[in-house]
N, C-alpha and C positions, 0 to 999 in steps of 0.2 A: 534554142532548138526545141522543135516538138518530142513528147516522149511519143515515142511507138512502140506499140505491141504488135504483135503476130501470133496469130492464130493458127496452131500446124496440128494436123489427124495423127502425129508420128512417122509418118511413112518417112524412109531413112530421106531422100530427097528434101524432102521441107526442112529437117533437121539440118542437113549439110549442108545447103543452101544460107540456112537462116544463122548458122553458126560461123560463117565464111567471115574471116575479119573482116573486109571490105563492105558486109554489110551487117555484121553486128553488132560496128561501129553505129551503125543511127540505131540499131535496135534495144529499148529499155531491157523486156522480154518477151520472151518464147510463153506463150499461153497455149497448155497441152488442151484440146477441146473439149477431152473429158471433163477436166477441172474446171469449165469456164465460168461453167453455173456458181462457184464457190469462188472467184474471182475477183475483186474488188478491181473496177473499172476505172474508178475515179481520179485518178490520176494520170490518167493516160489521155493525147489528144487527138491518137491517130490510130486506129484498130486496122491491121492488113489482116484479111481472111483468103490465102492463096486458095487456086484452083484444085479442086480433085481432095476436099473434105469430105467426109460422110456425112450427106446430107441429115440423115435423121438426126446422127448428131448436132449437130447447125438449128432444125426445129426444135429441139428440144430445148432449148436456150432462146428462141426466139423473139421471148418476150425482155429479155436482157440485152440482148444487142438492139432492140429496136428503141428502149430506154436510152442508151449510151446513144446513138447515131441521131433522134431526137436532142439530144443534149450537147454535142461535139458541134465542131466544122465540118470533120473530114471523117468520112470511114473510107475505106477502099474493098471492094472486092473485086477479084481478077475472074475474068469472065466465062470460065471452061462448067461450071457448075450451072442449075438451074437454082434459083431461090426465089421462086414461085410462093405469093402471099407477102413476101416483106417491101411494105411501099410505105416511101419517106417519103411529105411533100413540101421539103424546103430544099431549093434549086442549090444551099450550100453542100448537100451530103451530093456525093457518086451516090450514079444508081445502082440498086439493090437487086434491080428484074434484069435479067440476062439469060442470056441462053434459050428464049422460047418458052412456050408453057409448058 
């Protein structure tokens, strides 16, 4: 099985969602976004970054997740956010541009 992390801003929703057994049974772990920059990626094959992050936080790391998603299969992003500037161009990753400019 793939390990997956998840990427959550705190907000109680991400947490209770992401702790629910039913799905943190696939999840390795919960990546707080503050931390992410001090995060060690590499072992992970699937990074979920759910909707309704703070973005500034998300650029500020930007050159870290763009590393890891170059390097992976899979990243996933769910599509309520804008992330405007980050473009993968291998047809293996989901796209990263959603939501408009």
């Amino acid at each position: 099985m793939r390990k997956i992390a998840v990427v959550y801003g705190g907000s109680s929703f991400h947490h209770t969602t992401y702790n629910e057994p039913k799905y943190r049974q696939y999840i390795e772990e919960l990546i707080y976004l503050p931390d992410l920059a001090e995060t060690s990626l590499d072992k992970y094959d699937v990074i979920l970054f759910p909707s309704q992050l703070h973005m500034k936080l998300v650029v500020s790391v930007k050159e870290k997740i763009m590393e890891f998603a170059n390097q992976v299969e899979l990243l996933l992003h769910l599509v309520l956010n804008r992330w405007n500037g980050f473009q993968i161009n291998d047809g293996k990753i989901a796209s990263l541009i959603s939501g408009g400019g």
